[in-house]
PASEBA-1860 file (N, C-alpha, C; in nm, 3 decimals):
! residues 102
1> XXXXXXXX> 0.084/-0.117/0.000/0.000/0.000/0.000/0.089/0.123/0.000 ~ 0.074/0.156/-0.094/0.097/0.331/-0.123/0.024/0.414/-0.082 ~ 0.060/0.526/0.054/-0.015/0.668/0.063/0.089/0.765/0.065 ~ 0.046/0.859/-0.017/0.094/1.016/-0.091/0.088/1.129/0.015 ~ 0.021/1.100/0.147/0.081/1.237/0.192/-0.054/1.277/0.253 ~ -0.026/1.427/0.335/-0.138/1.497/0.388/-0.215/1.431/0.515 ~ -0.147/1.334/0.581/-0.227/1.286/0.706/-0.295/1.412/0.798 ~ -0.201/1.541/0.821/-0.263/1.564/0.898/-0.369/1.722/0.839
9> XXXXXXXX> -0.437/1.779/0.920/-0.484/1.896/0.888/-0.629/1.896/0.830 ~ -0.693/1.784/0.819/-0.762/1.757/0.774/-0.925/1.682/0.870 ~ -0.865/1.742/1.015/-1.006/1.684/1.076/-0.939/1.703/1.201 ~ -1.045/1.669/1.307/-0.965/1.700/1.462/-0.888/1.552/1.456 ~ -0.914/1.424/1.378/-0.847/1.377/1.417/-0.729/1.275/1.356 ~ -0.583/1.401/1.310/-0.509/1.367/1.271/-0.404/1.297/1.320 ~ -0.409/1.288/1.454/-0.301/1.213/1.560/-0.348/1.085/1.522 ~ -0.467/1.037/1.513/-0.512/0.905/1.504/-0.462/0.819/1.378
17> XXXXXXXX> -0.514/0.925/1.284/-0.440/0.859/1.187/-0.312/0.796/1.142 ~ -0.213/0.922/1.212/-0.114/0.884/1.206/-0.073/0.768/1.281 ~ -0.099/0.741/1.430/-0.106/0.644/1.493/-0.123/0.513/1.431 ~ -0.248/0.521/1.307/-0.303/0.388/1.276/-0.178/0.393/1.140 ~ -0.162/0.485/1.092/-0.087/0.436/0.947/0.098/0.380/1.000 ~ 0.131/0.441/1.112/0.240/0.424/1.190/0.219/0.283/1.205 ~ 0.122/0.246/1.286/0.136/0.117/1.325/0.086/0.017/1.189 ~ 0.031/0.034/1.106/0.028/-0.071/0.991/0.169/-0.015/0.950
25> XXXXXXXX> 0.297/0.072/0.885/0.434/0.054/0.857/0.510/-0.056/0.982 ~ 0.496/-0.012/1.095/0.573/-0.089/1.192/0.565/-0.231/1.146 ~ 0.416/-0.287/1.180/0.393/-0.431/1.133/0.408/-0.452/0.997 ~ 0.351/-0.391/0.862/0.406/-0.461/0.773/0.535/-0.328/0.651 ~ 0.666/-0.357/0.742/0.757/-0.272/0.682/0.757/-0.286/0.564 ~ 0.750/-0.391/0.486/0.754/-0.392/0.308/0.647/-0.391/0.281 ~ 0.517/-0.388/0.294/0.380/-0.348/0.248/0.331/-0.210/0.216 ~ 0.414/-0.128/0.345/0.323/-0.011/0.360/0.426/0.057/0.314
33> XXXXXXXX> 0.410/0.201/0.217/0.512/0.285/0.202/0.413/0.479/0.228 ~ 0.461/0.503/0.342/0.415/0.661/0.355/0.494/0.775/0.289 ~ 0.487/0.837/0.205/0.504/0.972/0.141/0.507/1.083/0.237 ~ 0.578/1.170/0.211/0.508/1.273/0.263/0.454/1.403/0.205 ~ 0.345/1.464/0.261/0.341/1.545/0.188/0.324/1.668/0.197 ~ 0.285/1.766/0.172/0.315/1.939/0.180/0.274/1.976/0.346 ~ 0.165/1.915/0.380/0.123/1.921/0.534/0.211/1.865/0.593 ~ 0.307/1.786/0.580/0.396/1.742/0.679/0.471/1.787/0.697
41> XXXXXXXX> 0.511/1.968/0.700/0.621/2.051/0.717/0.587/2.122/0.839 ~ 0.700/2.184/0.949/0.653/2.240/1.030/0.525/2.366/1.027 ~ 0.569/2.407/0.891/0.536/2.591/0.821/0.358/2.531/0.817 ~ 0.302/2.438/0.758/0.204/2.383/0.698/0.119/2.334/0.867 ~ 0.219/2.248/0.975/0.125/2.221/1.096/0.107/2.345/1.148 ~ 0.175/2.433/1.175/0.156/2.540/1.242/0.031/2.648/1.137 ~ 0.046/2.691/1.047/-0.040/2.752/0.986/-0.188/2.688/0.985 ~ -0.206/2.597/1.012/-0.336/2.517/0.980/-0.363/2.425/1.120
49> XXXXXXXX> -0.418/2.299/1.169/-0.437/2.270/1.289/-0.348/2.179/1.359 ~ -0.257/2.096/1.254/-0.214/2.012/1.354/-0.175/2.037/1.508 ~ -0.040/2.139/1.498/0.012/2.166/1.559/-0.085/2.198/1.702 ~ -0.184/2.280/1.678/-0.255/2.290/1.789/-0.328/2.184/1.815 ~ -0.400/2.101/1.704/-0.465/1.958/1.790/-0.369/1.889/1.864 ~ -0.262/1.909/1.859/-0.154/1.807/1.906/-0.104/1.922/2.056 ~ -0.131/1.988/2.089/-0.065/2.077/2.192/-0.243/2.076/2.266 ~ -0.360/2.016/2.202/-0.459/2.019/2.303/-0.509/1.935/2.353
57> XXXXXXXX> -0.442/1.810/2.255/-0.469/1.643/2.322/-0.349/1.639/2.425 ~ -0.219/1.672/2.399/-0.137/1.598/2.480/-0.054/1.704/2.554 ~ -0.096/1.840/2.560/-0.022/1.941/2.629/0.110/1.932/2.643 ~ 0.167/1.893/2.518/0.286/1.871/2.523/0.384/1.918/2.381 ~ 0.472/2.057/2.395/0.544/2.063/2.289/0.642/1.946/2.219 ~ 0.689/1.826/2.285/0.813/1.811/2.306/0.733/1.646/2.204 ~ 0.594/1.643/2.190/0.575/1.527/2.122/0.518/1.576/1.988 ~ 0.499/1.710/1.930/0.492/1.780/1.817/0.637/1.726/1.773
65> XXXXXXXX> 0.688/1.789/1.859/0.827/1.798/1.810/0.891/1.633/1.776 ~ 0.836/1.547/1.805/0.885/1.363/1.722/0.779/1.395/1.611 ~ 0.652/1.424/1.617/0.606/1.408/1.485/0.640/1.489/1.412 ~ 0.730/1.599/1.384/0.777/1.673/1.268/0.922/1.594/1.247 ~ 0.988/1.531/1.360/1.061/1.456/1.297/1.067/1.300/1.226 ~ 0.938/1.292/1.283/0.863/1.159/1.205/0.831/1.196/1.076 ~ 0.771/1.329/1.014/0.769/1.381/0.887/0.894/1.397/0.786 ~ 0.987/1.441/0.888/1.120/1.468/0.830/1.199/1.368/0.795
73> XXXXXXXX> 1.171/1.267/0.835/1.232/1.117/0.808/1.131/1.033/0.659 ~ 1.021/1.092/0.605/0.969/1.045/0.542/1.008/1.104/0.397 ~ 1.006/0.988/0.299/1.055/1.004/0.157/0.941/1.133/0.079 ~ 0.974/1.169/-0.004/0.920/1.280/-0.102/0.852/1.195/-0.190 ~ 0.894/1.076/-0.228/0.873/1.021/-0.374/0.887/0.892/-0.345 ~ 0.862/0.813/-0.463/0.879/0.640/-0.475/0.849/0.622/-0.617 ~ 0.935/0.541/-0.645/0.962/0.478/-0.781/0.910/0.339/-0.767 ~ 0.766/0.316/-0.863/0.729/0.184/-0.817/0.781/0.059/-0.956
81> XXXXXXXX> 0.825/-0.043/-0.920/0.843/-0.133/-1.020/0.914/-0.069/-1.152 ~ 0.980/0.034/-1.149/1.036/0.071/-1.242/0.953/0.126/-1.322 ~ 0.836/0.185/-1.267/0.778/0.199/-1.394/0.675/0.342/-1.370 ~ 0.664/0.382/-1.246/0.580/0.485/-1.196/0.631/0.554/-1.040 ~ 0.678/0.678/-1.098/0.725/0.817/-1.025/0.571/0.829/-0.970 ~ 0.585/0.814/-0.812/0.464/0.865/-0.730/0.554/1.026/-0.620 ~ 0.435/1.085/-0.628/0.478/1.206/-0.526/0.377/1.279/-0.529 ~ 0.333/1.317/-0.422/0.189/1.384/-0.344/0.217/1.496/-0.476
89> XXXXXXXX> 0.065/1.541/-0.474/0.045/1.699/-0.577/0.093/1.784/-0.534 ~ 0.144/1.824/-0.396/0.161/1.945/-0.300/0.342/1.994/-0.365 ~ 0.402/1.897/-0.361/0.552/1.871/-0.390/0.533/1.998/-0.517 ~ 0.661/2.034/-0.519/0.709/2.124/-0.600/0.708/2.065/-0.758 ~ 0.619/2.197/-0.845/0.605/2.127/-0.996/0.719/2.115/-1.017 ~ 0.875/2.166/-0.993/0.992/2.179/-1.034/1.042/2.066/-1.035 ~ 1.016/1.973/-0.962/1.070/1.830/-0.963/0.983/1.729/-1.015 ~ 1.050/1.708/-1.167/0.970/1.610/-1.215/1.036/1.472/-1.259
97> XXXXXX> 1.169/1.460/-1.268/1.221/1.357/-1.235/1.308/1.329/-1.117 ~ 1.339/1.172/-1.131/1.440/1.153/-1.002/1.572/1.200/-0.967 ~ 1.590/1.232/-1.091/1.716/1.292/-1.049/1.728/1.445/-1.023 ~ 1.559/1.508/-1.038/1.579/1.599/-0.943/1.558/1.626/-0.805 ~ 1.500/1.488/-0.748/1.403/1.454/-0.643/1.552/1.436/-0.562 ~ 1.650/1.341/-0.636/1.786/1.308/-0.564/1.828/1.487/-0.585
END
């Protein structure tokens, strides 16, 4: 399973999601592949809700702060079977191949 991006910002409840898509990668590491995408930047949680759903469930800066580095650890792109360049719509039109993505 391929998902492109945008978990959060999109409802009060984006922690969950992430939670559930986290834990289907954990269990199946070669099944699941997460993207990331334009919402998963600090500039993007803070302008919009994550950042605050996440500072009103868990009153806590310091666990924002693993999920932007849980974002920051996630790929831009994926090359499937040699045969199909995937990357969320949000990503910059400027990069349209891999070797600009590298």
């Amino acid at each position: 399973m391929l998902f492109l991006g945008d978990y959060v910002d999109r409802g009060i409840f984006s922690i969950e999601v992430l939670i559930f898509l986290f834990s289907l990668k954990l269990n199946y590491p070669k099944d699941v592949m997460l993207l990331r995408g334009n919402h998963e930047t600090k500039a993007m949680t803070e302008h919009f809700t994550f950042r605050e759903e996440v500072l009103e469930k868990y009153k806590e800066e310091q666990i924002y702060t693993l999920f932007l580095e849980a974002f920051e650890s996630m790929p831009i792109a994926c090359h499937v079977n040699g045969d199909y360049l995937c990357v969320h719509g949000g990503i910059s039109p400027e990069l349209k191949t891999i070797n600009d993505i590298n």
